[in-house]
C-alpha positions in Angstrom: 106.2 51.2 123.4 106.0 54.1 120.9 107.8 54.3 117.4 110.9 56.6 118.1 113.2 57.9 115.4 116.8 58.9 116.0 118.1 62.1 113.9 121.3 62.9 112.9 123.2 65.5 111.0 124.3 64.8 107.4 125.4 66.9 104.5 124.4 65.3 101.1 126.0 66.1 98.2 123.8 65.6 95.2 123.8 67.3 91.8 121.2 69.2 92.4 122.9 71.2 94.6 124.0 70.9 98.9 121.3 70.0 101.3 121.8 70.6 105.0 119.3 68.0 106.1 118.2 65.6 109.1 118.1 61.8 108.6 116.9 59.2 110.4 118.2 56.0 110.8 115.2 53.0 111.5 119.0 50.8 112.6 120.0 52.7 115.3 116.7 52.2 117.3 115.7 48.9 118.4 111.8 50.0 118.7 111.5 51.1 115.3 109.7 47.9 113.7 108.3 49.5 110.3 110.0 52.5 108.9 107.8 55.5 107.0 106.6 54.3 103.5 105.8 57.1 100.8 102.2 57.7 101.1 103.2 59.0 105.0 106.1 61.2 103.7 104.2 62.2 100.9 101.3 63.2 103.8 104.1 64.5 105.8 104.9 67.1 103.0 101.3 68.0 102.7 101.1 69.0 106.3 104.9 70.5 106.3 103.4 72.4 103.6 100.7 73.7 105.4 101.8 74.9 108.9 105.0 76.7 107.0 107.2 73.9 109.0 110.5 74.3 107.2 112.7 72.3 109.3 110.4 69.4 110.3 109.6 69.6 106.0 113.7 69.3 105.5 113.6 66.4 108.1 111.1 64.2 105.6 113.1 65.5 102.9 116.7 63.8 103.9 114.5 60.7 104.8 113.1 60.1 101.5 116.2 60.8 100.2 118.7 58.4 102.1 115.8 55.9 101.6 115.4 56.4 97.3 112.2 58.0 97.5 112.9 60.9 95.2 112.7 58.8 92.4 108.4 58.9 92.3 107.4 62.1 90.1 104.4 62.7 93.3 107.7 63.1 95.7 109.2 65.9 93.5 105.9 67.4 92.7 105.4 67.2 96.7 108.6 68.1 97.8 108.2 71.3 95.1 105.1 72.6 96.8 106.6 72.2 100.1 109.7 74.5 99.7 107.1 76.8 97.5 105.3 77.4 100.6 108.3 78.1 102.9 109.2 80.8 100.9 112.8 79.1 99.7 112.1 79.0 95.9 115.9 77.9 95.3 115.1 75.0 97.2 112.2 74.0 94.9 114.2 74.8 91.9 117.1 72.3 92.8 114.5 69.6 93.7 113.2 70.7 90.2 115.9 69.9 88.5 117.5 67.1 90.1 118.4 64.9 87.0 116.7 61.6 89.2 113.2 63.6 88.6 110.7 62.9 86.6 109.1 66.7 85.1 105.6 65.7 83.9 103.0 67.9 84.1 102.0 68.0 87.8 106.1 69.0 88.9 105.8 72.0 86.1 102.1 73.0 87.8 104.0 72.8 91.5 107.0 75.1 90.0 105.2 77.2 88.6 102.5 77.6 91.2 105.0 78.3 93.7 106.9 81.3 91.6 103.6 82.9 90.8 102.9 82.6 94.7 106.3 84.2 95.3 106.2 86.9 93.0 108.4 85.6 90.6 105.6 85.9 87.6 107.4 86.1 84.7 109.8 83.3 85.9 107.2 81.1 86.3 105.9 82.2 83.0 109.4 81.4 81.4 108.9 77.3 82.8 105.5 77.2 81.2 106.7 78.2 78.2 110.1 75.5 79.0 107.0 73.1 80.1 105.2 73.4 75.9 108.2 72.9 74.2 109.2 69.9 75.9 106.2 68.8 74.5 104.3 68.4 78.0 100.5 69.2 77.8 99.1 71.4 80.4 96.1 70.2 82.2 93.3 72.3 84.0 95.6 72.9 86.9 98.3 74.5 84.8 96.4 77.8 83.5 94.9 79.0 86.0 98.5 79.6 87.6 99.8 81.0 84.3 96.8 83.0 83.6 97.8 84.7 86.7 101.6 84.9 86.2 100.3 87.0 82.7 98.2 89.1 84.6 101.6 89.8 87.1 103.9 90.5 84.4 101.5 92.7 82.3 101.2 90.3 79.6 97.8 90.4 78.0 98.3 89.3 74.6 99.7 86.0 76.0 96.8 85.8 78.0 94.7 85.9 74.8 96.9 83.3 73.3 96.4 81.1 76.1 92.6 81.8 76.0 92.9 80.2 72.0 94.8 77.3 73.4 91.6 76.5 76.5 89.5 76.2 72.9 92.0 73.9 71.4 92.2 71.5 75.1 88.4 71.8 75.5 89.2 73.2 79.0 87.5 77.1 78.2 84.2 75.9 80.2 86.2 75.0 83.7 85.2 77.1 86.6 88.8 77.8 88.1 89.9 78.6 84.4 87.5 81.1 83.9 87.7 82.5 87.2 91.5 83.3 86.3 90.4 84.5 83.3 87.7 87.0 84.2 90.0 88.3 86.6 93.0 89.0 84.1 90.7 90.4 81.4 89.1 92.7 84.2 92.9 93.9 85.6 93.8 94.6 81.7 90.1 96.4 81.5 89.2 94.3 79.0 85.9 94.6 79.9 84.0 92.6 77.0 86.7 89.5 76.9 85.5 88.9 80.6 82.0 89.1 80.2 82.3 87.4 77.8 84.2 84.3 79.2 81.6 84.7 82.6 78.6 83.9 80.5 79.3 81.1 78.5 80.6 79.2 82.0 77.7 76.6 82.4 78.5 76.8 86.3 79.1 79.7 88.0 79.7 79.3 91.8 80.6 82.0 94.1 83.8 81.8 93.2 83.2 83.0 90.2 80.6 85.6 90.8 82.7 86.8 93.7 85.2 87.3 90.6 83.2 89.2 88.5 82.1 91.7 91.1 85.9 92.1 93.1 87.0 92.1 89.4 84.4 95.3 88.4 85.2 97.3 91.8 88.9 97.1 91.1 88.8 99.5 88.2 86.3 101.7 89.4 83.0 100.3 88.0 81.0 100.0 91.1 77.7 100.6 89.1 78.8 96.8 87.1 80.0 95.7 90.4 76.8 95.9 91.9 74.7 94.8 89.1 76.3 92.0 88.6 75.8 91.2 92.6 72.2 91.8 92.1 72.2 89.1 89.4 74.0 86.6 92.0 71.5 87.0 94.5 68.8 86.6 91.9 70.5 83.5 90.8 69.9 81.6 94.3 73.5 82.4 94.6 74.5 82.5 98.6 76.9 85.7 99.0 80.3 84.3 100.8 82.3 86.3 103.7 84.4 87.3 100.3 81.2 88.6 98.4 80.7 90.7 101.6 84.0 92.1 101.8 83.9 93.4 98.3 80.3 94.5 98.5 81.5 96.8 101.6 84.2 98.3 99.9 81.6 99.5 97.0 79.3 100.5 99.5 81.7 102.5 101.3 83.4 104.3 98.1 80.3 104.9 96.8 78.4 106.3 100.0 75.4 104.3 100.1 75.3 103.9 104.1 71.8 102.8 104.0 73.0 99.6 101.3 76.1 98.9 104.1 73.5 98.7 106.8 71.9 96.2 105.1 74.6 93.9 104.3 75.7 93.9 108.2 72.5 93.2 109.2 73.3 89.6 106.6 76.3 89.3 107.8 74.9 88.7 111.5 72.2 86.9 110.2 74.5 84.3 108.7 77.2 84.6 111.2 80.1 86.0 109.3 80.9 88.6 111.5 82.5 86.4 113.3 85.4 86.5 110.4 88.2 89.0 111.1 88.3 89.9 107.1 84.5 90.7 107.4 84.9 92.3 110.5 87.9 94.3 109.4 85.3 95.1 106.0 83.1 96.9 108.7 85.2 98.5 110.5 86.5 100.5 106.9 82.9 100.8 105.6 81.4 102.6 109.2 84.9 104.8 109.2 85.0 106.1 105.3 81.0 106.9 106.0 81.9 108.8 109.0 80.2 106.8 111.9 83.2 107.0 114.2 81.6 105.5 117.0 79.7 102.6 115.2 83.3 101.6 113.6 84.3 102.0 117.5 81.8 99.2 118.4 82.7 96.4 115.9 86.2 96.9 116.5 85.9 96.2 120.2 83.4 93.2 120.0 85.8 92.1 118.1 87.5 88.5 119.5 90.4 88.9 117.3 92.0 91.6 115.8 94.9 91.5 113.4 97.2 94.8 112.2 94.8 95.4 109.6 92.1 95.7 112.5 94.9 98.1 114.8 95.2 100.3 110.9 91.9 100.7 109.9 90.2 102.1 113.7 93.3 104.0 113.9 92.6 105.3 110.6 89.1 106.4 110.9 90.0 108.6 114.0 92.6 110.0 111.7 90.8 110.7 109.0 88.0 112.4 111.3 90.1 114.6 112.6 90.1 113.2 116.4 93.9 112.9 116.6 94.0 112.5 120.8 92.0 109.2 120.2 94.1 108.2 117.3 97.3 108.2 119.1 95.7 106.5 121.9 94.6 103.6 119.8 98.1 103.5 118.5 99.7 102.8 122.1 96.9 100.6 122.8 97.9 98.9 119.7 101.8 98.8 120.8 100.3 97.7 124.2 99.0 94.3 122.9 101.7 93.5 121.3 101.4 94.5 117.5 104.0 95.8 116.1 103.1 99.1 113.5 104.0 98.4 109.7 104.1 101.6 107.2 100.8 102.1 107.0 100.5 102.3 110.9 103.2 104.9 110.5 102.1 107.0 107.9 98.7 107.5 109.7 100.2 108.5 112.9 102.2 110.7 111.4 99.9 112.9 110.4 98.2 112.5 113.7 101.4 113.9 115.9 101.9 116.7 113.6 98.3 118.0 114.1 98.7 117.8 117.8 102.5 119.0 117.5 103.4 115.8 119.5 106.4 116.1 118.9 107.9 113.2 121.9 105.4 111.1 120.0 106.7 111.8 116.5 110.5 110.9 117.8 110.1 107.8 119.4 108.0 106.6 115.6 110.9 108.4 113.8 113.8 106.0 115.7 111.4 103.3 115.8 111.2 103.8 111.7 114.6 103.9 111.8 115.8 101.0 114.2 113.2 99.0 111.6 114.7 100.3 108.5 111.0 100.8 107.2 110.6 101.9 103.3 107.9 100.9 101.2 108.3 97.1 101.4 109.0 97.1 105.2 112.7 96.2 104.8 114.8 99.0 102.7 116.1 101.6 104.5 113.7 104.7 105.7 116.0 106.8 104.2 115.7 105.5 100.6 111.8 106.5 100.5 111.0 109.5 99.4 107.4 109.6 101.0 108.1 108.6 104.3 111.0 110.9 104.7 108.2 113.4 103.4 105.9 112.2 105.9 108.7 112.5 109.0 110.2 115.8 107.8 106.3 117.1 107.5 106.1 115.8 111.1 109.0 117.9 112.2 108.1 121.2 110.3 104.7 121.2 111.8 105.6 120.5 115.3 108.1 123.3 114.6 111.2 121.2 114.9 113.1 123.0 111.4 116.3 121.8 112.7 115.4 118.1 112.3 113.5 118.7 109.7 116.1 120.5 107.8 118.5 117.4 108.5 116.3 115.2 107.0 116.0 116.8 104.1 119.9 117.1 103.7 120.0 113.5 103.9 117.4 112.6 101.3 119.1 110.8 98.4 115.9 112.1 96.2 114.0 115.1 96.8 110.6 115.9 94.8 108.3 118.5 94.9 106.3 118.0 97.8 110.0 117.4 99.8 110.6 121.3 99.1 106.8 122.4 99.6 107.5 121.2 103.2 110.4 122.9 104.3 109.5 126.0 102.4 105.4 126.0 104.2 107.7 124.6 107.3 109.8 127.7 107.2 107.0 130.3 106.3 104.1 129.2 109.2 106.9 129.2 112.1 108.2 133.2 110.3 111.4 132.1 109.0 110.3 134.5 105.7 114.2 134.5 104.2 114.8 131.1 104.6 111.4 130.1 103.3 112.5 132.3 99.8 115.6 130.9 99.9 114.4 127.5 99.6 112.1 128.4 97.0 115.1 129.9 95.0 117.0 126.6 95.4 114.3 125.0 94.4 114.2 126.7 91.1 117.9 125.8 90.9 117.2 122.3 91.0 115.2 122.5 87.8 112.1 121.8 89.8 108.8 123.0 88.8 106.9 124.9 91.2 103.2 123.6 91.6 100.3 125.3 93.7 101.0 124.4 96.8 105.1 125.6 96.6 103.3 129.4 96.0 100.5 128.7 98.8 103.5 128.0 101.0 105.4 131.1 99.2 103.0 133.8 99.8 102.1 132.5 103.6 106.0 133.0 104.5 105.6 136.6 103.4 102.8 137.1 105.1 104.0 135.7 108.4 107.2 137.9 108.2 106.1 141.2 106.8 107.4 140.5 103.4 104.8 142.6 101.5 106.6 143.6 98.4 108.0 140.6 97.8 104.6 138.9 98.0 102.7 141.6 95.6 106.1 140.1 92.9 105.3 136.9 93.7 101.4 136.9 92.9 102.1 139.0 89.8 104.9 136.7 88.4 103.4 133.3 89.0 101.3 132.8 85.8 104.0 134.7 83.8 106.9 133.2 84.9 106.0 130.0 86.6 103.0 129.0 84.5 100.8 128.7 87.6 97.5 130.6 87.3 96.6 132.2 91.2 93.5 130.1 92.5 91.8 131.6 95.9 94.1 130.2 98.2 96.9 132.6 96.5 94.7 135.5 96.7 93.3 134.3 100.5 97.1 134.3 101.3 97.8 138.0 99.7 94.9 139.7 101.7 96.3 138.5 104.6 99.6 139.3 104.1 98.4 143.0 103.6 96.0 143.1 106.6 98.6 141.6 108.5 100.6 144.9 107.5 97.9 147.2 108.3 97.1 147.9 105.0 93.8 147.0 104.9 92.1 149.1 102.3 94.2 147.6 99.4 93.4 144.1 100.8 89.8 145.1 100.3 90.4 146.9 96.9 92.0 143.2 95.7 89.4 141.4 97.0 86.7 143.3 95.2 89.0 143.5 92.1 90.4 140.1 92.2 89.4 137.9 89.0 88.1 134.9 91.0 84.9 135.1 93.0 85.4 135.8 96.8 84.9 132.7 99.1 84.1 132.8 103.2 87.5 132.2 103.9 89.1 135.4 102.0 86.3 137.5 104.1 87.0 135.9 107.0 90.8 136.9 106.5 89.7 140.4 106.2 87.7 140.1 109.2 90.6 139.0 111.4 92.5 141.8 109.6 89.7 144.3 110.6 89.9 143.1 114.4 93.9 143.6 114.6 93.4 146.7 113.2 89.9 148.2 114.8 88.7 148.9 111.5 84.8 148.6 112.3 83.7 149.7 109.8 85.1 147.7 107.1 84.5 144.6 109.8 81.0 144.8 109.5 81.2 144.4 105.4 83.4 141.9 106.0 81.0 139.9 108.4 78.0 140.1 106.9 79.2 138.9 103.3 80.9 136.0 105.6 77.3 135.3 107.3 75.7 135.2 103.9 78.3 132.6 102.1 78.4 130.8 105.8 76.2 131.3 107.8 76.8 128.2 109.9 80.5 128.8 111.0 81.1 130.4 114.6 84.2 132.1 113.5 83.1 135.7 111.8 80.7 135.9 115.0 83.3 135.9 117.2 85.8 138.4 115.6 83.0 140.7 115.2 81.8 140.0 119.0 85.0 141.3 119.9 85.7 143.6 117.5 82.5 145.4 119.4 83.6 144.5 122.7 86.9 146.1 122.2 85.2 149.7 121.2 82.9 149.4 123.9 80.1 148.8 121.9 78.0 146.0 124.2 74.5 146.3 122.8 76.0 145.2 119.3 78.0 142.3 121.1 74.5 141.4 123.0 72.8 141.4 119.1 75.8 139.3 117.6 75.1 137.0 120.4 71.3 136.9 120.1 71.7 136.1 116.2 74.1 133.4 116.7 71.4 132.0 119.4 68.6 132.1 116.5 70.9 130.7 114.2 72.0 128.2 116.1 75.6 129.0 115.8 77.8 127.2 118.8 81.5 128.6 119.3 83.6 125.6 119.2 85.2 125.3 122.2 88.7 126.1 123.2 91.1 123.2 123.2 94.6 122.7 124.7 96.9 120.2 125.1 100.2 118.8 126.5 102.3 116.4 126.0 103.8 114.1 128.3 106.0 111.0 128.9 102.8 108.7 129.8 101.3 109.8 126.6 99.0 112.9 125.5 96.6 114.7 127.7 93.5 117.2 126.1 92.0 119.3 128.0 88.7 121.5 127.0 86.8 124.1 129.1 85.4 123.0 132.1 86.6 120.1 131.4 86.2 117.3 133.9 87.0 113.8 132.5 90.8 113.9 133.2 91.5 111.5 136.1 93.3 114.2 138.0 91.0 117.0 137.4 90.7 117.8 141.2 94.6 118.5 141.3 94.6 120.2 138.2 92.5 122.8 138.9 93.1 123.1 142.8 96.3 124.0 141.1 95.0 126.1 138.4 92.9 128.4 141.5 96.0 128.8 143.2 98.0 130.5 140.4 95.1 132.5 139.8 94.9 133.9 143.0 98.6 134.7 142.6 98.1 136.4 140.0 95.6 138.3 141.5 97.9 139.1 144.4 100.1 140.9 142.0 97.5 142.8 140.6 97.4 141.0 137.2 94.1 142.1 135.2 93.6 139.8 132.0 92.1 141.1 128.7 89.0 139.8 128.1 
């Protein structure tokens, strides 16, 4: 028969602190014939350790301690590293400094191994230092973990001092060592120290190349990065699935598609892609070099995906600009089970304000707040100023001010992108007065207006027919506000006055204005132009935006119609015929609605939805009604 061991409840009262532990008693079961010696709890810890197995580690832990085996320095040092990587840190610390343990050298490396891995850097910092003057010497183990608590805690002249003392142990040529080291001296951008300290390494695995290059990429020196990657191939040097994830994120900064291409076809050729890091890698290098549908394809072959997968696909649509597909990863996502951190959130965000989803953006909103998701996934939503940004843009843009405006009354801190929202918010939907009223606030609050707060400014006028204030506005913002007008200022001024009909000044400014006229101010004119029938001045407009733009479909358009609407066909045929040389494609229309099963688009002639049949069975039926009543539309 088996070895069974009964457990039992006890509290032990030591003075290192209360323990709510499990023993076992080898007595109270007749089977057990040899109880656990050391060497198996010792082993026990290790794989307690491990697998994160807190309760099963606390079980071995009352066992060695109702059977005296806390008295060997490997069971402290053990016991240490096994509370260190559950997370309980005050658990090491009283097994620390239970006054039966013995602190040599390998208990201080366990300690502080297991702050630096907690984030407790400069605590662990503080027992190194305790570790020298109670005259214990640190061994090879020892440095790399403080070399890393320096790096945490900003400390680079201690690093250096530490650096003198490697020379003093004769451990400065150690590959782990210098690994940590090159690493620190690259965070601190101490560029030469860590070159420095690579080359005189007699071995340099990948490890430590993989170091050098991560190390160079982290402060922006991809050119370094991937010389010194050239050197590590040329060195016989195998890359690792860690040389490849850094060498991607170079690639993919730095553009060079052809370079990324390359390194996936290695990465299939040595099997890494079976890796969910490497795979994750290609996912974000396809994406940032805009090859949707390539990022599409490694993310579905895919045989395990993690949230970092789920973020990064859902980010490339994002960032692309295909928000239908983005929110449809995102409930495929919620589908299997993941559940969205902030950077899931902050992505969709954006997403369900381009699409003015708004059912969408409420259920993230109470899902936000059920979570109480801030930066660090745990304080409250409300105490972050950028997501309440994020939410409260969410709301402005799907044209929900009264939320909006409730989140912004709740915000404990307000900066100034918080009031560019609700004043752009207020100005695109035509709340003008309000729009000027938060700007006035604004400037009550001892905030200083940036570019975007006068963008936002001068659009509200606009919208609401606010022409003299805007004309005080433009004039007063260098003056008053130390904010110099760029084109976007003067973009938003001509509108406002062609918006009003008074479309000879806009031109006048235009031509007089101090900055040099882009497509989009001309284009603004043309739109004027067309609410106004101005043809003459539309035809100016048009051709200067065909000369700065020739590719964009837009000025064709307004000046098709501008024609069409006086009648004037053979110059509509001719616009046509130019845009048909040119090879100039309208864009075509796009609509869409939202509903409680999720987000449906719809294009012209559009064919893919499921229920297309019913749709537009039902869409000839109200057109014949409308016929029936003798409805004519303007075309």
């Amino acid at each position: 028969m088996g070895r069974r061991i009964i457990f039992y409840r006890v509290l032990v009262n030591k003075p290192s602190g209360l323990f709510y532990c499990f023993s076992s008693s080898p007595s109270l079961d007749p089977y057990f014939k040899s109880p656990y010696d050391l060497s198996t709890c010792i082993a026990s810890l290790q794989a307690c350790a491990n697998y994160r197995s807190l309760s099963k580690g606390k079980q071995v832990h009352s066992y060695m301690l109702i059977n005296g085996f806390l008295n060997s320095p490997v069971s402290i040092t053990s016991l240490i590293n096994m509370y260190s990587k559950c997370n309980l840190m005050n658990y090491a610390l009283n097994v620390f400094n239970c006054p039966t343990g013995d602190r040599n050298v390998f208990a201080y490396n366990a300690i502080v191994a297991g702050l630096v891995a907690n984030g407790l850097a400069g605590d662990g910092f503080e027992f190194y230092t305790q570790m020298r003057w109670a005259g214990i010497v640190p061994d090879k183990f020892t440095f790399p973990c403080v070399i890393r608590a320096c790096c945490d805690s900003l400390e680079d002249l201690e690093v250096k001092k530490i650096h003198g003392l490697l020379f003093k142990l004769g451990l400065e040529l150690d590959v782990f060592v210098g690994s940590a080291l090159v690493n620190t001296y690259l965070k601190f951008g101490l560029m030469l120290e860590a070159q420095d300290v690579f080359e005189e390494l007699p071995v340099r695995d990948v490890v430590l190349w993989n170091s050098l290059v991560n190390g160079y990429a982290q402060i922006g020196q991809f050119y370094q990065a991937l010389e010194v990657f050239r050197r590590m191939v040329e060195n016989g040097v195998v890359p690792s699935r860690f040389t490849v994830t850094g060498v991607l994120s170079i690639f993919s900064m730095m553009g060079y598609f052809d370079n990324g291409r390359a390194v996936h076809g290695f990465v299939v050729k040595m099997g890494y892609n079976s890796g969910v890091a490497v795979s994750n890698a290609l996912v974000d290098f396809y994406g940032k070099c805009k090859c949707v549908t390539d990022a599409l394809y490694i993310f579905e072959i895919m045989n395990e995906k993690d949230l970092y997968s789920w973020n990064s696909i859902i980010s490339v649509h994002e960032q692309c600009g295909d928000y239908d597909e983005t929110l449809r990863l995102f409930n495929r996502m919620l589908d299997t089970g993941f559940r969205p951190d902030l950077v899931t959130i902050t992505t969709v965000l954006p997403a369900c304000s381009h699409l003015a989803a708004l059912m969408h953006g409420r259920q993230i909103h109470g899902y936000m707040i059920v979570n109480g998701m801030g930066k660090d996934g745990i304080s409250n939503c409300f105490d972050d100023i950028s997501v309440n940004n994020a939410v409260m843009d969410m709301y402005a843009k799907c044209g929900n001010m009264r939320d909006a405006h409730a989140i912004f009354g709740n915000m404990r801190d307000k900066d100034v992108a918080s009031w560019n929202i609700m004043i752009i918010g207020y100005g695109m939907h035509g709340y003008g007065s309000e729009a000027l009223n938060m700007f006035s606030c604004m400037c009550e609050a001892q905030l200083i207006p940036d570019e975007v707060t006068f963008v936002g400014v001068l659009s509200a006028c606009s919208h609401s027919g606010l022409v003299r204030q805007g004309h005080k506005f433009l004039s007063l913002m260098e003056s008053k506000y130390g904010v110099p007008p760029t084109i976007e200022h003067y973009t938003c001024v001509i509108d406002m006055l062609g918006r009003a009909g008074c479309i000879e000044k806009a031109y006048e400014l235009l031509l007089t204005m101090p900055i040099k006229a882009n497509s989009v101010v001309w284009r603004a004119l043309l739109a004027a132009c067309q609410l106004h029938r101005n043809t003459d001045l539309a035809e100016v407009a048009a051709k200067q935006v065909n000369e700065l733009d020739p590719g964009h479909s837009g000025s064709y358009v307004l000046l098709s119609n501008i024609y069409g609407v006086d009648g004037r066909y053979e110059e509509v045929s001719e616009v046509r015929h130019t845009m048909r040389q040119q090879n100039v494609k309208k864009t075509p229309g796009c609509s869409w609605i939202e509903l409680k099963n999720g987000l449906h688009v719809f294009r012209k002639g559009d064919r893919t939805h499921p229920e297309s049949d019913s749709i537009y069975a039902g869409l000839n039926s109200l057109t014949t009604r409308l016929r029936e009543c003798e409805y004519l539309p303007d075309i």
